[in-house]
C-alpha positions as a printed Julia matrix, in Angstrom:
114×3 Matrix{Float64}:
 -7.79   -8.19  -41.53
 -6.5    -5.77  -39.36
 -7.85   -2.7   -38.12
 -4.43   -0.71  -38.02
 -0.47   -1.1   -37.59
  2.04    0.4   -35.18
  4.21    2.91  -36.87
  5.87    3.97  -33.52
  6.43    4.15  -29.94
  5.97    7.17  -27.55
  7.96    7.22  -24.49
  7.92    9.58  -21.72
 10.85   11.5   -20.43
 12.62   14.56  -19.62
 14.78   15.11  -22.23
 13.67   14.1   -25.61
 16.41   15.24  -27.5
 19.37   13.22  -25.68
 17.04   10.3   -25.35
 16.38   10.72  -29.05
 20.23   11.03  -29.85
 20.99    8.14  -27.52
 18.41    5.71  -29.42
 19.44    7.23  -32.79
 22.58    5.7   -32.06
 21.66    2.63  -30.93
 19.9     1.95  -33.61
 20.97    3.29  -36.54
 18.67    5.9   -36.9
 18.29    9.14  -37.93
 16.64   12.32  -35.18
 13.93   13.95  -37.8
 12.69   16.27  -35.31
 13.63   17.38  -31.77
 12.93   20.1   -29.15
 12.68   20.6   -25.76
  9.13   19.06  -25.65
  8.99   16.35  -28.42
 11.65   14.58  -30.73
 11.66   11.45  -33.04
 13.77    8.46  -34.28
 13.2     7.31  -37.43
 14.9     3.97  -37.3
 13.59    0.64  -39.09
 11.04   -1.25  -38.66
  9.61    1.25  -35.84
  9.84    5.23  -35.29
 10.32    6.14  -31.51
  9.28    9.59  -30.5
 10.19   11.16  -26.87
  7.92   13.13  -25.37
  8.69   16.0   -22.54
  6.7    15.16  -18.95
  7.64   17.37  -16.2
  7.1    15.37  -13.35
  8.43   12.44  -15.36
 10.15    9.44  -12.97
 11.41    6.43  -14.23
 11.1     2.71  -13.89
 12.57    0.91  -11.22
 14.55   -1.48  -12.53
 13.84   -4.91  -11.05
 10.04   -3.94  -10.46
  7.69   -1.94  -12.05
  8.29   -1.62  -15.78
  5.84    0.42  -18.27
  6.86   -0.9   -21.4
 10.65   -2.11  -22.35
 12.21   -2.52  -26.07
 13.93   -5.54  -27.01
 16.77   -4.96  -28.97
 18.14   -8.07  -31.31
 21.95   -7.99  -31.91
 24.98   -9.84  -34.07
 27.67  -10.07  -30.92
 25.78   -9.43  -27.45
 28.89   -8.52  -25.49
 29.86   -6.27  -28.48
 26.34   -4.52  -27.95
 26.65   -4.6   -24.61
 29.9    -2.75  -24.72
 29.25    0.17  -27.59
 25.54    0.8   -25.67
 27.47    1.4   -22.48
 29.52    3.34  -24.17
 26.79    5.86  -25.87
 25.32    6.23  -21.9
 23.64    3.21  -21.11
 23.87    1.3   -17.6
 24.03   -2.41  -16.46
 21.56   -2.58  -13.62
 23.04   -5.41  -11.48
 19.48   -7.23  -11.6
 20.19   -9.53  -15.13
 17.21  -12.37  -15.23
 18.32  -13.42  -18.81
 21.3   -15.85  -17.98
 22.94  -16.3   -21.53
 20.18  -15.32  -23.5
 19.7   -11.51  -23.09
 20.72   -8.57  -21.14
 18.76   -6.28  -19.25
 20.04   -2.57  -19.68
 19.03    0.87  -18.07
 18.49    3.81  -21.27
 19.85    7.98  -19.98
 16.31    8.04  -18.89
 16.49    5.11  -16.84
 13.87    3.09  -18.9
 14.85   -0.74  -19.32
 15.3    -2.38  -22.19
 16.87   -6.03  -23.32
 19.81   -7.18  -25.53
 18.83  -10.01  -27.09
């Protein structure tokens, strides 16, 4: 039996509401609320929210990591390609060989293309 279940993910940034369009995108989603301080990604299994922090600083990307999404895809490359495309970067640090692909969200957190 378990005591409760994840119904989303709260990530830290400056700008919730293009982080929040970015992962819409990505994922299919849909933005159900946004403003400068708060927004949220309904998008299947999981709901991301993106919180406003101030003095907010990113990962560095190889190194310190606070949490990182792994993202399963059809076509790799093709992922690879349309996240790039919606503001994603390709750090130059990839670990994964053939079998995933790091990437760097607008906000600079990491996250894996599996």
């Amino acid at each position: 039996m378990s005591i409760a279940t994840v119904s989303g993910v709260v990530i830290d940034c400056r700008r919730p509401q293009a982080l929040a369009e970015f992962y819409a995108k990505a994922l299919g989603g849909t933005v159900t609320s946004a403003d400068d301080t708060w927004a949220t990604v309904e998008a299947a299994p999981l709901n991301l929210s993106f919180q406003f922090v101030a003095d907010y600083e990113h990962p560095v990307w190889p190194g310190a990591k606070y949490l990182h999404l792994d993202l399963t895809v059809a076509d790799r490359a093709a992922a690879v390609k349309a996240l790039l495309e919606l503001g994603a970067t390709l750090p130059p640090h990839q670990p994964g060989g053939e079998d995933w692909t790091v990437l760097l969200d607008p906000a600079g957190h990491p996250f894996c293309v599996l």
